[in-house]
N, C-alpha and C positions, 0 to 999 in steps of 0.2 A: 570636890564639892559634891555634894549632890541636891537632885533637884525633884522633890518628893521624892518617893523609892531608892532613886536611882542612882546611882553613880555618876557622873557625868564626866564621859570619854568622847565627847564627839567636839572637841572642842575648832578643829576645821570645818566643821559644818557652821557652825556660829559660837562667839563669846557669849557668856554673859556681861551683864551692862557693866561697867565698874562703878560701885554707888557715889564716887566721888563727880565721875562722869552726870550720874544721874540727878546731885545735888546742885551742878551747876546748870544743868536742863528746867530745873523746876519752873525758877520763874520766868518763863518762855513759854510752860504751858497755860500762867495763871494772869499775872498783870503786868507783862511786857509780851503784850499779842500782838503787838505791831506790825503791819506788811512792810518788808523792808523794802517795798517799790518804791512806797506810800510816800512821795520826795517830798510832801508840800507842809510836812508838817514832821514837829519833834520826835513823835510814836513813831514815825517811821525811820525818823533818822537815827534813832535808838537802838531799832533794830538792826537795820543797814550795817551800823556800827558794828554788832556782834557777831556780826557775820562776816564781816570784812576782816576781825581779830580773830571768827575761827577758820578763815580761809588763811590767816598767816602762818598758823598755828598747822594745818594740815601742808601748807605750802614747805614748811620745815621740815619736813618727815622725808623729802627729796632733797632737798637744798634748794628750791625754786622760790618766787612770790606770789604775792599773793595774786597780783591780777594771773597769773597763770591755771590759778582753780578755775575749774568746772565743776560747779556742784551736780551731781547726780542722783537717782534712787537706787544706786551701787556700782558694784563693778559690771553687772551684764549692762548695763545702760552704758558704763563710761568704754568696756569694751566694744560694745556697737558704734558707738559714737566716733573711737579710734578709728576703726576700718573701716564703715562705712561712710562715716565723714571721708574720708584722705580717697577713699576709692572714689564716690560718685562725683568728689570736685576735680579729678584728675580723669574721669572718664572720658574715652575717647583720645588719651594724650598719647605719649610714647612709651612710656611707662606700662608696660599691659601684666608684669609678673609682680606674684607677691609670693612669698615664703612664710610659710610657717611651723612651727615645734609640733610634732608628730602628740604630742603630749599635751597640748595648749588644752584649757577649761570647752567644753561643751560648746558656747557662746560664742567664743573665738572662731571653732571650725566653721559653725552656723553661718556664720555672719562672711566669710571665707566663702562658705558656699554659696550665697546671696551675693556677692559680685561677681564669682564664677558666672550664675546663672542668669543674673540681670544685665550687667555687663560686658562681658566677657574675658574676666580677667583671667589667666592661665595662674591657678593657685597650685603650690606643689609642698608637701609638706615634708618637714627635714627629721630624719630618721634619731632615735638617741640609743646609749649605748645601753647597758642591763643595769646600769645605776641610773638610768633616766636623763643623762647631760646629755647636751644639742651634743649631733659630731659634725664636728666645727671643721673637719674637712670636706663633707659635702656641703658644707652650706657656704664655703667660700667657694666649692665649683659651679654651683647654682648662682652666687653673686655677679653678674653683672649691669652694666646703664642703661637695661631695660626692667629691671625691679623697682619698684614703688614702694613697697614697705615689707619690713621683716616685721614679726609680732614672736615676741619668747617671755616665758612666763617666769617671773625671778623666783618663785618659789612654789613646787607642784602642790596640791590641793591633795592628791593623791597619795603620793608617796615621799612627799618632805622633799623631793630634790633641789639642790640653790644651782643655778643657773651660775657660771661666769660674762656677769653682764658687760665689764669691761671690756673682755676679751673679744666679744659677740660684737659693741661697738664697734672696735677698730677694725672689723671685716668690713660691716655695715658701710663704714661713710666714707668709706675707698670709692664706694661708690655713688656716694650722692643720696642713698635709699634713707626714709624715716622709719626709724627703730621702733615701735610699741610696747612695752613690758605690761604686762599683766601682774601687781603686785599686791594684788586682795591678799595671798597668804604672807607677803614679805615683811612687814613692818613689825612682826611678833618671831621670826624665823630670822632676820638678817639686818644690818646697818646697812640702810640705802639712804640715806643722810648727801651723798654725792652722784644720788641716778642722777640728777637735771644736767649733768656734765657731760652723760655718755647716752642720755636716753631723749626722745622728744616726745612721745606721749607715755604718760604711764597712769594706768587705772588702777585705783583704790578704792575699799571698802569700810564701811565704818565695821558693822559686824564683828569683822573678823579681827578687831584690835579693842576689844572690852568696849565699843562706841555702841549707839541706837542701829538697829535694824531700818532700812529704807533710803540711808543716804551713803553716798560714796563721791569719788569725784575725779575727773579725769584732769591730770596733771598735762597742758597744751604749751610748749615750749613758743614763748611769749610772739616769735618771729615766723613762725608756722601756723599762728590760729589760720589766717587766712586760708591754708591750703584744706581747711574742715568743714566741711559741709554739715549743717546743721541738720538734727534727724527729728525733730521735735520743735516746730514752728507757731510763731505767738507774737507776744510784744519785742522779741529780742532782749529780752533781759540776757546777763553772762555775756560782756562784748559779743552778744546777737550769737551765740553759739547754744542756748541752750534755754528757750523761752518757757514763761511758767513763774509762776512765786514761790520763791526757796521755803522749805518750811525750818522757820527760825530755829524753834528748839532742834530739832535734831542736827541742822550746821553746829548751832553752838555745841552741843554732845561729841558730833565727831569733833570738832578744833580743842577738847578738852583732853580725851582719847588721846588725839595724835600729840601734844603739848606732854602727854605725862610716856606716852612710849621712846620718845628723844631723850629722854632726860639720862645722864649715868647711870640710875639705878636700874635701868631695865636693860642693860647687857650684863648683868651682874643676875640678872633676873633670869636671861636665856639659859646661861651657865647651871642657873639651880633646875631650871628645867631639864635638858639634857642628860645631867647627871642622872633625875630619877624617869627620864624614857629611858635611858641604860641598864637602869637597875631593875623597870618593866619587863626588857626584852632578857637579862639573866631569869629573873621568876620564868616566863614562860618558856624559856630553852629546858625546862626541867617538866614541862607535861608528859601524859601517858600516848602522847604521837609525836611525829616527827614535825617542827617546825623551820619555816624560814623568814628571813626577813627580804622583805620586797624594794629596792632602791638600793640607795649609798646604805655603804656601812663605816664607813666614813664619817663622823660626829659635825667633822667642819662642813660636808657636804649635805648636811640634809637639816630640816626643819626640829628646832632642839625637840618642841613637842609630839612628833610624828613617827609613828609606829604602825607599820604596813607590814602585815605577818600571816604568810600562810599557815595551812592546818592540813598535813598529810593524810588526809579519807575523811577528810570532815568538809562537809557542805557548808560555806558562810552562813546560806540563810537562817540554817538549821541552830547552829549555833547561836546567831543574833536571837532568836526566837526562845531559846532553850534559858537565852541569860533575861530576858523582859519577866518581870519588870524593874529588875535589881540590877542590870548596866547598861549605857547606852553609849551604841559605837555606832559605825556603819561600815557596811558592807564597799562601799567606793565605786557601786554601780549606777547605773541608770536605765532607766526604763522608755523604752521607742514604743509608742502607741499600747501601753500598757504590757508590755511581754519585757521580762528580765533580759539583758543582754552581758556579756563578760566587758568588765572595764576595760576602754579604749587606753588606757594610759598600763596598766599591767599588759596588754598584749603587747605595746608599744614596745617595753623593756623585754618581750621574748617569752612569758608564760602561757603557756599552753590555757586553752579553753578553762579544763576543770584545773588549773592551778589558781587560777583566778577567780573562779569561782569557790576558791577555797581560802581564800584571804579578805581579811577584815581590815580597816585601817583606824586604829584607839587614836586620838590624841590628848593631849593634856596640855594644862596652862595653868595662868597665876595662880588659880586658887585649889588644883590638885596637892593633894599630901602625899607624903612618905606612905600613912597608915590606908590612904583609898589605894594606893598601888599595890599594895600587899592584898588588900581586900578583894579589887578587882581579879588580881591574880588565881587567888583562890576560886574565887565565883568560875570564870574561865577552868579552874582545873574540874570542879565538879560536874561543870556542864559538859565537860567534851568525857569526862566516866560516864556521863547520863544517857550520853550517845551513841559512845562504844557499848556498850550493856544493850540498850535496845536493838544497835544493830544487828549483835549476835544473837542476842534471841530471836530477832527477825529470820535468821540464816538458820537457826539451829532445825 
């Protein structure tokens, strides 16, 4: 698709709304305003209502119910909420270690480091291989009945990697430890239809499955709320785990989201995706430099959409800048007090400083064509001639 100018490849950065998502949001913004607190009367029970059928609706997307939602304003909220809940109500116990995926989202380590430092939990994070999967041999020597909680991301944000979350359980609760998944990129990437079996908290994001921007929800496995300490203090609304008033239209947006990404047609949906990242990464195996692909190469092990591709003497930035305003990708870094720094998660899998500074990550989703990936492709070949030229004239 694109959006003004542009092509639109950053599809792991956020969806677009799905207009059908958006049809069922309307009237929530117009004349069903009602606070779903609001007990003492029908407007509110109307609301309560719809929110109670989009939390069943999101509750499906694990195989869990509906009292086990936590609505949130995304996944950084339902990721804090994870760790920082289970860590401050468990402070001071016997439990003093937590493990985490060397690769986990920004948020996660944050929030890793914020019990490190407030309470003093001993955090150790578990190394992955040059495809990005846990090695699931240090993390069973790291496992034992002094860990409180392992956190592993079912599907990297980065470079598309799927996690074996089953496998990862049956270490976990050898010893007793609660599991956390981070599954803002999974629900467009993989059938997690059965985490609630193997997983006890798992955070989602509306965003990143064609839903509204601002809400998400942490999936609290019905027998464990208790062990969560709230981060965000008020009336107790959300069995007191998570005070505040939901905002109606966007529950109901994501419960419509997650209602249309369960359904049969959307693994039938990954498949067509997949096929044209495949057909992306043949176009760019044929530029005038040398390319790589950064993760799984492997189709079943990585995000159908996700395309993490270095560029042999080409600067990301320069690139991302060279293709505006005619495609939009990102580079898959971030920025520590304003100063660029090399992605924590490409170092993670083994690439050197400027290799990573020399990889972009494209994604694509529902409403990417055959005809923008050929487009895209092109646009990409001229800019990296555009670059090559200037550089040697620069040299000459």
């Amino acid at each position: 698709m694109k959006t003004g100018k542009a092509l639109y490849f950053d599809y792991q950065a956020t969806t677009p709304l799905d207009p059908q998502v958006f049809e069922v949001m309307r009237p929530f913004f117009a004349e069903s305003f009602g606070n779903p607190h609001a007990s003492d009367h029908v407007v509110g029970w109307d609301a309560a209502e719809a929110i109670d059928h989009a939390a069943t609706n999101v509750a499906a997307i694990v195989g869990g119910d509906a009292d086990e939602i936590i609505f949130t304003s995304g996944a950084t909220e339902a990721n804090n909420l994870a760790l920082l809940g289970v860590g401050r109500r468990a402070a001071g116990g016997n439990r003093r270690r937590i493990l985490l995926g060397a690769t986990e989202h920004k948020c996660v380590l944050e929030s890793g480091r914020v019990l490190s430092n407030e309470h003093g939990y001993e955090v150790t994070h578990i190394p992955v291989d040059a495809d990005g999967r846990l090695d699931l041999d240090v993390l069973e020597a790291e496992l034992d009945c002094d860990v409180l909680l392992v956190s592993v991301m079912a599907a990297n944000n980065e470079i598309g990697t799927l996690q074996d979350i089953p496998k990862i359980s049956q270490l976990v609760s050898q010893y007793g430890c609660l599991l956390h998944c981070d599954c803002a990129q999974a629900p467009c990437a993989m059938d997690i239809s059965s985490f609630s079996q193997y997983v006890d908290l798992i955070s989602l994001s509306g965003h990143k499955m064609y839903g509204p921007v601002g809400i998400g929800a942490l999936y609290a496995r019905r027998d464990i709320q208790g062990n969560v300490e709230p981060i965000i203090h008020g009336g107790g609304q959300q069995n007191g785990l998570r005070s505040g008033t939901l905002p109606t239209a966007l529950c109901v947006g994501f419960g419509e989201a997650a209602r249309i990404i369960v359904g049969d047609k959307y693994a039938e949906e990954r498949a067509t995706l997949a096929k044209r990242r495949d057909k992306f990464v043949e176009y760019l195996d044929k530029l005038p430099c040398r390319t790589w692909v950064n993760g799984p190469t492997d189709s079943f092990l990585r995000h159908p959409g996700n395309i993490n591709i270095g560029f042999e003497g080409i600067a990301a930035a320069d690139l991302i800048t060279v293709l505006q305003p005619h495609l939009a990708a990102s580079t898959g870094s971030a920025c520590t007090s304003g100063l660029p720094e090399p992605s924590h998660v490409l170092r993670a899998i083994g690439l050197s400083k400027q290799e990573a500074a020399s990889s972009i990550r494209f994604s694509i989703g529902r409403y990417t064509s055959d005809e923008e990936i050929e487009e895209a492709s092109k646009l990409i070949k001229s800019s990296i001639e555009t670059l090559i030229k200037n550089s040697m004239q620069m040299t000459a």
